[in-house]
C-alpha positions as a printed NumPy array, in Angstrom:
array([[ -1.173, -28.632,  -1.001],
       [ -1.749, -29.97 ,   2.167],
       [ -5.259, -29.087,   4.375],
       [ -3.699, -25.643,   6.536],
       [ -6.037, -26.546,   9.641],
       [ -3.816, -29.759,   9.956],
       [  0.071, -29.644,   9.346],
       [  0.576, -32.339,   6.584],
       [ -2.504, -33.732,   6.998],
       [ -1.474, -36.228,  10.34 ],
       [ -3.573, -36.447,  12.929],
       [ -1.354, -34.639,  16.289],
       [ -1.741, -36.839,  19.386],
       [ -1.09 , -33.656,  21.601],
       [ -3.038, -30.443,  21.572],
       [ -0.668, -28.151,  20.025],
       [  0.848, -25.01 ,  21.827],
       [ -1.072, -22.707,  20.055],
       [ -3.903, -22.952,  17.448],
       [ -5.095, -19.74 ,  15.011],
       [ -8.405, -20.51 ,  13.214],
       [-10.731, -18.699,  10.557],
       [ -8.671, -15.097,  11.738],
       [-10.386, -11.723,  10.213],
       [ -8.902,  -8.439,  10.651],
       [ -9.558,  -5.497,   8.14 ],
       [ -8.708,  -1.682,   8.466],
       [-10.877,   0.759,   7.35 ],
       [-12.955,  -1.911,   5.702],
       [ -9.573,  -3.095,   3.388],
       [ -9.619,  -7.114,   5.006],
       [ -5.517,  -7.487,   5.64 ],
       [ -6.881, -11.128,   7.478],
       [ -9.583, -13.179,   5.586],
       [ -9.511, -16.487,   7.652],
       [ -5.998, -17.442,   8.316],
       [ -5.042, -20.322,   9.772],
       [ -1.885, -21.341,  12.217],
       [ -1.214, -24.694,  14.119],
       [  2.393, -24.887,  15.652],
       [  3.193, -27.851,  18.126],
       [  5.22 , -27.819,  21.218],
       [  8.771, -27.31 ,  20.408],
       [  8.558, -26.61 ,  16.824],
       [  9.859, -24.664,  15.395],
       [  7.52 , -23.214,  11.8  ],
       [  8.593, -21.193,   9.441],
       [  5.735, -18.546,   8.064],
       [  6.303, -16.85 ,   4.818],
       [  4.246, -15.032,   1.794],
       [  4.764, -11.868,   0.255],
       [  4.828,  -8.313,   1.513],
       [  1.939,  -7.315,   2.606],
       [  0.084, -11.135,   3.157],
       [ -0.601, -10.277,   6.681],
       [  1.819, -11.954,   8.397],
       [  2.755,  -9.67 ,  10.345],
       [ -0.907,  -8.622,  11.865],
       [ -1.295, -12.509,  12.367],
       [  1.685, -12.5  ,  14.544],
       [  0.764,  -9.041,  16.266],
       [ -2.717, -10.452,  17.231],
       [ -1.06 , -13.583,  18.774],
       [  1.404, -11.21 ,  20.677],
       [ -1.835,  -9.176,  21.813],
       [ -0.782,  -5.999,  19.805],
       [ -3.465,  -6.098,  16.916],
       [ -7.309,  -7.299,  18.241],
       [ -8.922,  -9.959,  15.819],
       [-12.31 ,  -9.224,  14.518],
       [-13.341, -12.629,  14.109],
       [-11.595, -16.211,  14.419],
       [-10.769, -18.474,  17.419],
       [ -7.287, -18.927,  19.488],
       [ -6.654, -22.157,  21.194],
       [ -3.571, -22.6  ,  23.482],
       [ -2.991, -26.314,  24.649],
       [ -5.893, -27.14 ,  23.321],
       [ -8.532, -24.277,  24.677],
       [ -9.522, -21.35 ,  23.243],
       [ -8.35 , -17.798,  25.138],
       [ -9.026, -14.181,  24.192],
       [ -6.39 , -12.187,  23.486],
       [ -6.987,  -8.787,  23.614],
       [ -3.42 ,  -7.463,  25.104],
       [ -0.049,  -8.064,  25.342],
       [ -0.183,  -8.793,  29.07 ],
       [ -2.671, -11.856,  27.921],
       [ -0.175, -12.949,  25.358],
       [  2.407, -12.697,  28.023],
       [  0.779, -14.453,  30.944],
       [  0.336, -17.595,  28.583],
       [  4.211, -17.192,  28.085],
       [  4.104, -15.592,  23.912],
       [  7.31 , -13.46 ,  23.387],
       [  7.714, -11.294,  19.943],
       [ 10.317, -10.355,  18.706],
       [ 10.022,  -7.381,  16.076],
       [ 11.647,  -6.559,  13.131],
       [ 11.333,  -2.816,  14.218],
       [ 13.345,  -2.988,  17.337],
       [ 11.844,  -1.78 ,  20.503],
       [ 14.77 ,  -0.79 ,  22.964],
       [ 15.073,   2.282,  25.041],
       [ 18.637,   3.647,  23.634],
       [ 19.095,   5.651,  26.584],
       [ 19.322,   2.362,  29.12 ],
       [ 21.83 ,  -0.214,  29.233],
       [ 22.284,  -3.617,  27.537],
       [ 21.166,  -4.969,  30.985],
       [ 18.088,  -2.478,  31.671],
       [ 16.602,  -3.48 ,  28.624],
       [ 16.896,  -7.607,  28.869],
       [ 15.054,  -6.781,  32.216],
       [ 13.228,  -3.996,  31.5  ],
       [  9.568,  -4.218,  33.289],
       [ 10.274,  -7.283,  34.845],
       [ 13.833,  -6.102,  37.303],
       [ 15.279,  -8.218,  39.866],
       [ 14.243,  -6.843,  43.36 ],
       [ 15.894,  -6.788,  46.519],
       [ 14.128,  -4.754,  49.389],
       [ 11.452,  -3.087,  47.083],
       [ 13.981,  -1.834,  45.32 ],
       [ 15.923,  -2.646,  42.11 ],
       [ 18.823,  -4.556,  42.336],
       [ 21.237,  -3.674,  40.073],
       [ 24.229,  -5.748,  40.599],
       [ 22.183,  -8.788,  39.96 ],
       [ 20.518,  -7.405,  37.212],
       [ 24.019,  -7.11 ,  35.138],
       [ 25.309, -10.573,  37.038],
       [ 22.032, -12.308,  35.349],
       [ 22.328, -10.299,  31.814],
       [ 25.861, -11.208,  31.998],
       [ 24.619, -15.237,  32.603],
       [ 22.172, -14.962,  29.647],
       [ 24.276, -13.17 ,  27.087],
       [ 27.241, -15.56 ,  27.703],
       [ 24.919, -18.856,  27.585],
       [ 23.372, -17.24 ,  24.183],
       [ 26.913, -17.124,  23.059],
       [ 26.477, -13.388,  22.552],
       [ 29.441, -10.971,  22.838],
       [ 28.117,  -8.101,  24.351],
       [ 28.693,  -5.917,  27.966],
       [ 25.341,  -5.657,  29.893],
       [ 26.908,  -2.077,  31.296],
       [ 26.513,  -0.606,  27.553],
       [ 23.791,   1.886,  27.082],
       [ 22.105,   0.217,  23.689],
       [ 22.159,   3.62 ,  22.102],
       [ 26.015,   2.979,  21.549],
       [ 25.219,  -0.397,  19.716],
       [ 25.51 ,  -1.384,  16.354],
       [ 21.693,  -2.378,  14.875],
       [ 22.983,  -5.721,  14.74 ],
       [ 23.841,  -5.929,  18.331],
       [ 20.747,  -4.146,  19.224],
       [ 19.219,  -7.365,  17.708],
       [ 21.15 ,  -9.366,  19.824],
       [ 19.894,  -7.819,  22.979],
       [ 15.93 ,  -8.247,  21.841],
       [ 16.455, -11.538,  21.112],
       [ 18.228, -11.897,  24.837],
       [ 15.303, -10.053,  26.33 ],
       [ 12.697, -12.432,  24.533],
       [ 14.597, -15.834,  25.684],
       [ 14.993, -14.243,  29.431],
       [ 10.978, -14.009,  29.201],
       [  9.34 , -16.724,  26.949],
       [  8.696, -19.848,  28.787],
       [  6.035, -21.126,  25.642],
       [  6.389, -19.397,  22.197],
       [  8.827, -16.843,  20.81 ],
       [  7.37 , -15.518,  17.694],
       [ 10.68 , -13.638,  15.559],
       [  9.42 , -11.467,  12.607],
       [ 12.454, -11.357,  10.076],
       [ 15.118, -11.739,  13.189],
       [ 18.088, -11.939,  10.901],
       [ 17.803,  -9.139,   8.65 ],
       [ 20.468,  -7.141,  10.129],
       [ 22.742,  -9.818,  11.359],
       [ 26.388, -11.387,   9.836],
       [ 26.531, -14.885,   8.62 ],
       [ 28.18 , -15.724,  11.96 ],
       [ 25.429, -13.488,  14.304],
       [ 22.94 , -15.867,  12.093],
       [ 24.587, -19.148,  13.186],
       [ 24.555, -17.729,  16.933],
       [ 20.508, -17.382,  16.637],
       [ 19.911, -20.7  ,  14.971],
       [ 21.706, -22.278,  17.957],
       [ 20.161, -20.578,  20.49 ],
       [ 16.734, -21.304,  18.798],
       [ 17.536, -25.044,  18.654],
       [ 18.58 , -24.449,  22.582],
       [ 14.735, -22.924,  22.767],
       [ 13.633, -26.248,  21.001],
       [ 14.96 , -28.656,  23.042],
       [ 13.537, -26.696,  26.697],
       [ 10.264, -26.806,  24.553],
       [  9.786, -23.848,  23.73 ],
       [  8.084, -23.302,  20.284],
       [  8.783, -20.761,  17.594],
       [  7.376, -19.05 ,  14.966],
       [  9.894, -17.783,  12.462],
       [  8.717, -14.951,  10.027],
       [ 11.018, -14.667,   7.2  ],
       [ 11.847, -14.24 ,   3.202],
       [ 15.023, -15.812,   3.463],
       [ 13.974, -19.66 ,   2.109],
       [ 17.613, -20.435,   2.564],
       [ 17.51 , -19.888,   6.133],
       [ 14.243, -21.137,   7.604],
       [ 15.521, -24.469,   5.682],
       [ 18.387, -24.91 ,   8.024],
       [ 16.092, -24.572,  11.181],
       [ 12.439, -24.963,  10.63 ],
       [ 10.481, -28.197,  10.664],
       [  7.4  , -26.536,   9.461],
       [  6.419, -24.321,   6.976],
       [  2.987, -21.861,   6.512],
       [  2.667, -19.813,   3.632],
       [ -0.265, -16.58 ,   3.446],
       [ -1.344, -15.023,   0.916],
       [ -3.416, -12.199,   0.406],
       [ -4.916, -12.704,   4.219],
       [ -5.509, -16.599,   3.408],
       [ -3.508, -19.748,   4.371],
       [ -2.397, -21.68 ,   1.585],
       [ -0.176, -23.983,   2.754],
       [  1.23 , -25.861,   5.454],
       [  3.646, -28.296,   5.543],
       [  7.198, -29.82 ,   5.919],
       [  9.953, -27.131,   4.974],
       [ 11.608, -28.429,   1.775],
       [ 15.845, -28.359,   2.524],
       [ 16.763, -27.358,  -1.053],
       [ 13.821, -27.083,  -3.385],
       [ 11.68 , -24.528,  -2.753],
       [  9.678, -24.204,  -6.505],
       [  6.042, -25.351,  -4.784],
       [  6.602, -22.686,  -1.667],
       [  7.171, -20.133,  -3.547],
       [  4.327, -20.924,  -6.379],
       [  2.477, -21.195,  -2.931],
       [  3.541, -17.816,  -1.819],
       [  3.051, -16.178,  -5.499],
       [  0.715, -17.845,  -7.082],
       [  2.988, -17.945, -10.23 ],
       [  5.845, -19.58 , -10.745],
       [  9.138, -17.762, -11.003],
       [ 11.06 , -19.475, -13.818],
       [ 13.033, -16.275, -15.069],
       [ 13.667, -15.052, -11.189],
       [ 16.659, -13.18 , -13.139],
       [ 15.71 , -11.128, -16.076],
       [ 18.227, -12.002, -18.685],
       [ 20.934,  -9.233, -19.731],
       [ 20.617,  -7.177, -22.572],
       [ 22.085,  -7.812, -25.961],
       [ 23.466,  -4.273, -25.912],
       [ 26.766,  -4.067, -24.189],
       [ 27.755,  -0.561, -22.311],
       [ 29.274,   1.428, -24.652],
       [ 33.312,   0.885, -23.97 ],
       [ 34.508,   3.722, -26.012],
       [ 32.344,   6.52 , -24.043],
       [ 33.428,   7.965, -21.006],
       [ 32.504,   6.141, -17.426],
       [ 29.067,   7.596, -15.864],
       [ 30.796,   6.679, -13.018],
       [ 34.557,   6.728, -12.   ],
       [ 36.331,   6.865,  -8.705],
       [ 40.416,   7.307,  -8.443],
       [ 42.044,   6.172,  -5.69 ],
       [ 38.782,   7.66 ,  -3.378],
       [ 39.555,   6.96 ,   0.809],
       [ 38.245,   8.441,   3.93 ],
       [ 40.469,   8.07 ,   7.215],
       [ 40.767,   4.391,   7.76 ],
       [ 37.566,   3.545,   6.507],
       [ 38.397,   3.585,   2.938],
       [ 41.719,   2.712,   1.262],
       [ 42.759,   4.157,  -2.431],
       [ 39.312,   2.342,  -4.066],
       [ 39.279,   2.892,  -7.923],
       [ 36.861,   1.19 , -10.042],
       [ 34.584,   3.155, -13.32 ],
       [ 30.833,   2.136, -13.669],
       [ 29.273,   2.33 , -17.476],
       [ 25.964,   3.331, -18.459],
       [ 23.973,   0.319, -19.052],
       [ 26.086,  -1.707, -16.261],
       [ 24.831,  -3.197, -13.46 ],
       [ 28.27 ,  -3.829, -11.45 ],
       [ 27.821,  -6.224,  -8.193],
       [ 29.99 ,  -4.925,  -5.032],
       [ 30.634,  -8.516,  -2.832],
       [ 32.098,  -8.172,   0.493],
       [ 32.201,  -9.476,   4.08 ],
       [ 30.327,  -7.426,   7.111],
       [ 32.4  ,  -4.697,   7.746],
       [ 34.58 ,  -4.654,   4.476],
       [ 33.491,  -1.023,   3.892],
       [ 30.721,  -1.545,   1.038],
       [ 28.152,   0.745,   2.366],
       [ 31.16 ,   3.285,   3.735],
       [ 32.076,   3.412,  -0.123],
       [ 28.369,   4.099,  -1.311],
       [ 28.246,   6.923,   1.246],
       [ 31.411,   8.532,  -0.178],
       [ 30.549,   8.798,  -3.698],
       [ 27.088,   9.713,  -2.413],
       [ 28.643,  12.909,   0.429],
       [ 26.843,  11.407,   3.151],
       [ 29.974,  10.623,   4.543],
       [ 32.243,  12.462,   2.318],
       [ 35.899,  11.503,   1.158],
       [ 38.761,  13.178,   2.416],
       [ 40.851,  11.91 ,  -1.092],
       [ 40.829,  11.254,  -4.28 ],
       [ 38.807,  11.913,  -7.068],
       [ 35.068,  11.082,  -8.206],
       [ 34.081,  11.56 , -11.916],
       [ 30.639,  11.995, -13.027],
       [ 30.745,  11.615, -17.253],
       [ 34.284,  12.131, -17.296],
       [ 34.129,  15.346, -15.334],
       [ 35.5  ,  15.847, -12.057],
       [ 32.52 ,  16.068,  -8.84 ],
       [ 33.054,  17.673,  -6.036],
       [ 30.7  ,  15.891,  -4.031],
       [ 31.282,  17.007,  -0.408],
       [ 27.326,  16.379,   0.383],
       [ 24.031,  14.189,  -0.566],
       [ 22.593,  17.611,  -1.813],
       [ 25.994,  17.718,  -4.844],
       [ 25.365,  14.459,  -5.519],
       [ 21.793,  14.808,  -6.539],
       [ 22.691,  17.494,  -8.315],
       [ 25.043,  15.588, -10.06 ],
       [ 22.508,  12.504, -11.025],
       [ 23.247,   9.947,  -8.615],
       [ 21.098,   8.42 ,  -6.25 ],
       [ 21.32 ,   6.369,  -2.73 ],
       [ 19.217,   3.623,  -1.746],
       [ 20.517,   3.149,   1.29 ],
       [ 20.441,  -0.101,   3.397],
       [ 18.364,   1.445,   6.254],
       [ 15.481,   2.591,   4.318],
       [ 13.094,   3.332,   7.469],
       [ 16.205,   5.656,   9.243],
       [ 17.369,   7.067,   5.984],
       [ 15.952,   6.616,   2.969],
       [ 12.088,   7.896,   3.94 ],
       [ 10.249,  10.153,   5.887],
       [  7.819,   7.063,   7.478],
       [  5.161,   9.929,   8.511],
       [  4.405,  11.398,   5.139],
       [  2.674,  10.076,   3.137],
       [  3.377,   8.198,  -0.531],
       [  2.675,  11.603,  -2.544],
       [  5.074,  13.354,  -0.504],
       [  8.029,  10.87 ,  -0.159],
       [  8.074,  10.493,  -4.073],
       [  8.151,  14.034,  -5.03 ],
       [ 10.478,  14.816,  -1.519],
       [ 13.629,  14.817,  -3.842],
       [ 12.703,  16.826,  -6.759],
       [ 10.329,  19.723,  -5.19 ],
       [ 11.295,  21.716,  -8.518],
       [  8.859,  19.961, -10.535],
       [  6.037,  20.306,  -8.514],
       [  6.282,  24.264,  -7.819],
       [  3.822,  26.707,  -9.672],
       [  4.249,  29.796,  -8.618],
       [  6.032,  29.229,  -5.506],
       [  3.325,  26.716,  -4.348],
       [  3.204,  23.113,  -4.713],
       [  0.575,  21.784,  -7.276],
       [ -0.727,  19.376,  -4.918],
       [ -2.653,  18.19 ,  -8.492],
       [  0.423,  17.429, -10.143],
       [  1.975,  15.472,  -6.979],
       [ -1.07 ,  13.248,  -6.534],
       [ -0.759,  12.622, -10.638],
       [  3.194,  11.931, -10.057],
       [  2.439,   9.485,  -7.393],
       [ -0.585,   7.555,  -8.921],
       [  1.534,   6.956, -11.636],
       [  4.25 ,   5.325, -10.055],
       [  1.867,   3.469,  -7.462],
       [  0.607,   1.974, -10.925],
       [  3.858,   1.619, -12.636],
       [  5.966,  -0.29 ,  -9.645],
       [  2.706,  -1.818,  -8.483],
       [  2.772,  -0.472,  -4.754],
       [  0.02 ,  -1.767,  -3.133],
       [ -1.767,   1.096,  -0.747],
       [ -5.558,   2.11 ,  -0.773],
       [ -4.035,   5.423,  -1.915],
       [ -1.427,   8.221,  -2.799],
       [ -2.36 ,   9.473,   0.857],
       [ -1.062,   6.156,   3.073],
       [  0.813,   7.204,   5.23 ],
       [  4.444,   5.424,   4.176],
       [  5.016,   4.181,   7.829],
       [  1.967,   1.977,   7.452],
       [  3.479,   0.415,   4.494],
       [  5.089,  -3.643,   4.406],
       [  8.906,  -3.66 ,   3.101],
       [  8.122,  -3.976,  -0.249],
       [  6.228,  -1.163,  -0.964],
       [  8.464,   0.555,   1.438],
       [ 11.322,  -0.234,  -0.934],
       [  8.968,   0.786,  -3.841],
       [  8.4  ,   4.427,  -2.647],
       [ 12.237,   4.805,  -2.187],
       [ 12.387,   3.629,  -5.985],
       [  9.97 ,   6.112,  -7.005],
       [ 11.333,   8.988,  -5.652],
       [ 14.68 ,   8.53 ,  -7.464],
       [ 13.451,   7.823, -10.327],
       [ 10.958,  10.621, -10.209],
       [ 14.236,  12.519,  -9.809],
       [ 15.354,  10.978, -12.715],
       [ 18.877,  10.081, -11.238],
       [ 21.067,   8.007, -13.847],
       [ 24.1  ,   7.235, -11.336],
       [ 22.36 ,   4.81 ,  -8.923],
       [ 23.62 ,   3.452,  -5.852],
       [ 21.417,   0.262,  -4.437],
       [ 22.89 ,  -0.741,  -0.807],
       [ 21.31 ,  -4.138,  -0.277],
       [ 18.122,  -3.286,  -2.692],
       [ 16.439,  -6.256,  -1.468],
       [ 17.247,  -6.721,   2.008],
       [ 13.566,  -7.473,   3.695],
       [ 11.358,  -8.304,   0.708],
       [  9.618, -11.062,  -0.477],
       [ 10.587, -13.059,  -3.508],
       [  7.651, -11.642,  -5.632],
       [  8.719,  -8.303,  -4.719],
       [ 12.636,  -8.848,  -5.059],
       [ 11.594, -10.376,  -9.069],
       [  9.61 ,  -6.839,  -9.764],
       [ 12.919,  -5.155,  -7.945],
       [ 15.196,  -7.063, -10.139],
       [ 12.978,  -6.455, -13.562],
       [ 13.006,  -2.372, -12.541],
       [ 17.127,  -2.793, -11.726],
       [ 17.506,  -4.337, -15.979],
       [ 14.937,  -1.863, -17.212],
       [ 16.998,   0.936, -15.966],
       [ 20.169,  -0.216, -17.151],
       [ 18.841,  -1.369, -20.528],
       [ 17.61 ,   2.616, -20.916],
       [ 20.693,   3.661, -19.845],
       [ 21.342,   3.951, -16.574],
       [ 24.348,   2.606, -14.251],
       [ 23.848,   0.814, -11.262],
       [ 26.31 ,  -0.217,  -8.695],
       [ 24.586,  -2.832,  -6.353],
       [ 25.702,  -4.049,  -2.923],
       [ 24.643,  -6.809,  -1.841],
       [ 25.149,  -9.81 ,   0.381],
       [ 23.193, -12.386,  -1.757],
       [ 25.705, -13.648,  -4.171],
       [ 22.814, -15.458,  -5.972],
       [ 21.608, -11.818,  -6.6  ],
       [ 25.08 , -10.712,  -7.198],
       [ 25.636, -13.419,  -9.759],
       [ 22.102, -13.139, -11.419],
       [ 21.865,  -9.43 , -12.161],
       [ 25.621,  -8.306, -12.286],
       [ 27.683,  -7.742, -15.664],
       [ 31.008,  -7.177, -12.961],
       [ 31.573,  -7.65 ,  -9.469],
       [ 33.936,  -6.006,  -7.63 ],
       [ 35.213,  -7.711,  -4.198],
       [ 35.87 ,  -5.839,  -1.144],
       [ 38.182,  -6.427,   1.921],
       [ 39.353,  -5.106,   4.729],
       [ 38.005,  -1.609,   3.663],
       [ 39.441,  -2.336,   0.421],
       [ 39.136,  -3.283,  -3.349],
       [ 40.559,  -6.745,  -3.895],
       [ 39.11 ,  -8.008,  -7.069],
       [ 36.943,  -7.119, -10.393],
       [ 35.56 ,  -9.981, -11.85 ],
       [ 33.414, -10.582, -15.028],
       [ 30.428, -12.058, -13.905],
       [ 30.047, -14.637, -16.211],
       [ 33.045, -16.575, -15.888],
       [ 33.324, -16.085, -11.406],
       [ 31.514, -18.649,  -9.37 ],
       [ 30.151, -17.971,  -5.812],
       [ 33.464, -19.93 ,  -4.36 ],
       [ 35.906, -17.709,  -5.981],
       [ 33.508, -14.501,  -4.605],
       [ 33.787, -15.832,  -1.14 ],
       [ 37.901, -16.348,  -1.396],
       [ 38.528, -13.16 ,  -2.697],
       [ 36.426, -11.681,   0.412],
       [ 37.998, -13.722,   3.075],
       [ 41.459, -14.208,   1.613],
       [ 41.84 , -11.082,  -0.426]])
């Protein structure tokens, strides 16, 4: 490992753009920050990784002037500065990007790119050459989107778009982007890596925050990995091999990153846990039939917009079918809401797990036990004994890191996040279970624990259909995968004998 104060141990002939040392932060006494370092040169771009909960995040919110150090020294261009606001952090020209988007929904495309900072003409604002200039950006980012739209009729995807447009229209030093791809498509992705190289070659540095190893190799030139509040590495991002980052970011290495399949096949002669005939909704779903076994895990591959999360929220009733059948044990469901399919046994995790899958201002105890209120009635009260019990025991059992039972979930990294929304199904003791993009945000310690859980399950029983974008993960947990296109089923493969090449064709060729 290479010294953190100096990237790669050489000895910079320029003072670099900006310069964390020896950074502290706790909260309520717990350190998050216990002497972090950061050195990124002008017009680099550097990768920063670790686990959930590492403190990236609060080391990126005290450079943006959000979160105020307790200790440690900033130096930008070579001098230290105090930055105790975001107006400090933007007078030196930092931008930050967030991976919890903040856009007013109610204002347009072009409102928000300007928002605070509006083109004036007579002490008023001028509007026409607000959209003319929003129009100039968006086109020169390569970005397909009309400044007239009010952002509330955007997809979150696009909404993306438009905070990355805002943070290029103001950054004239550093743009730091905390996970900026999470909700993009493969070509949305290639459209941000150009317009960060375009960033690069003005001179502009930036800070890239991500768990995706596979992308930050394609862009950064840097790498700095944290863990538990400390710096533990910085150095050249490896292109293909990234064993001694993520030992770095671990402290482990992950040999069996896939825990192997069971011996015991699903049981072929019992009925389906799961089976869908011919299910479709308007034009979002055509005829889809497919069975799920207990004991399965069954991959679901498809393209942006091939309908695999439309199909999870049919079988679930969130957005209910208007044909065909759904079969819970060989019985017929009628499963025209969330609150039938529960009742039935299955279970959502959906994609969006802040919008939909918790309630980010209760706390742990009460998102757990949210699903299965039964259990924790006596005599028409909840036994707020018996929740506390429930949730220590899976705060222990999934390893979710919080001070307590009482953390408020909204204070939570994505890990844990995802963690809670584990709990509570399985607290509910669901056996049908629906995982839309189960790993989506999370580090790769946190995605091995998520993938360990996923084999457990199935190897007591349960059936799984995953969705996912990572054919890696596809390939790695599945037993089948079934391809989707065009809002429809085009393939089933047996996982063992498909390749990620003949995943790909069937989802782009049908």
């Amino acid at each position: 490992m290479t010294d953190p104060a100096v990237p790669g141990g050489r000895a910079p002939s320029n003072p670099p753009v900006v310069e964390l040392r020896d950074i502290e932060k706790a909260y309520g006494g717990v350190p998050v920050l216990k002497g972090a370092h950061l050195r990124v040169d002008v017009g680099e771009i550097h990768g920063l990784v670790g686990e959930n909960g590492a403190g990236k995040s609060t080391l990126m919110k005290i450079l943006a002037g959000e979160v105020v150090r307790d200790d440690g020294q900033i130096l930008w261009l070579g001098q230290t500065v105090n930055i105790q606001a975001r107006s400090d952090a933007a007078e030196l020209g930092i931008t930050m990007i967030h991976q919890e988007l903040n856009l007013a929904p109610h204002l347009t495309v072009a409102e928000n790119i300007f928002l605070g900072r509006e083109p004036q003409r007579r002490g008023l604002i001028d509007r026409s050459r607000e959209v003319a200039e929003a129009r100039t950006s968006l086109e020169a980012l390569g970005f397909d989107l009309n400044p007239l739209t009010p952002v509330r009729k955007l997809s979150l995807a696009q909404r993306q778009l438009v905070e990355i447009a805002r943070a290029v229209a103001r950054t004239t030093r550093l743009v730091i982007m905390d996970e900026p791809t999470s909700s993009l498509s493969a070509k949305e992705v290639d459209e941000l890596f150009a317009v960060i190289r375009q960033l690069q070659t003005h001179g502009t540095a930036v800070i890239f925050v991500t768990h995706l190893l596979e992308e930050l190799a394609q862009v950064a030139d840097r790498v700095t990995v944290l863990r538990d509040g400390d710096s533990i590495h910085n150095g050249p991002m490896p292109r293909e091999d990234f064993g001694e980052l993520i030992k770095a970011m671990v402290g482990r290495e992950l040999k069996d990153f896939f825990p192997p399949r069971t011996s015991r096949l699903a049981e072929a002669e019992a009925a389906p846990a799961l089976e869908v005939r011919k299910l479709g909704r308007g034009s979002d779903l055509a005829d889809i039939s497919f069975s799920l076994r207990h004991g399965e895990i069954v991959g679901l591959a498809g393209l942006v917009g091939a309908g695999r999360t439309e199909l999870a929220e049919a079988i679930f009733g969130a957005a209910p079918a208007d044909r065909g059948q759904i079969l819970i044990d060989g019985e017929e469901a009628a499963i025209r809401s969330p609150r039938d399919a529960i009742a039935h046994g299955l279970a959502l995790l959906t994609e969006d797990r802040k919008r939909t899958g918790l309630a980010l201002n209760l706390s742990i105890a009460q998102n757990v036990t949210l699903a299965h209120l039964a259990a924790i009635v006596r005599q028409g009260r909840l036994d707020l004994g018996k929740e506390e019990q429930v949730a220590r025991g899976f705060l222990d059992r999934l390893r979710i890191r919080a001070p307590s039972t009482t953390q408020r979930v909204g204070r939570l990294s994505g890990g844990n996040q995802q963690k809670v929304v584990l709990a509570k199904w399985l607290f509910r003791e669901a056996r049908v279970l629906l995982f839309d993009e189960p790993t989506r945000g999370v580090d790769v310690g946190t995605k091995a624990e998520i993938y360990r859980l996923m084999r457990n399950l199935a190897d007591q029983g349960s059936a799984i259909l995953m969705i996912s974008s990572e054919l890696p993960e596809i390939l790695g947990m599945t037993d089948r995968v079934l391809v989707m296109r065009n809002r429809r089923l085009v393939k089933e493969l047996v996982t063992a004998q498909t390749t990620q090449e003949e995943i790909i064709r069937c989802a782009t060729l049908g």
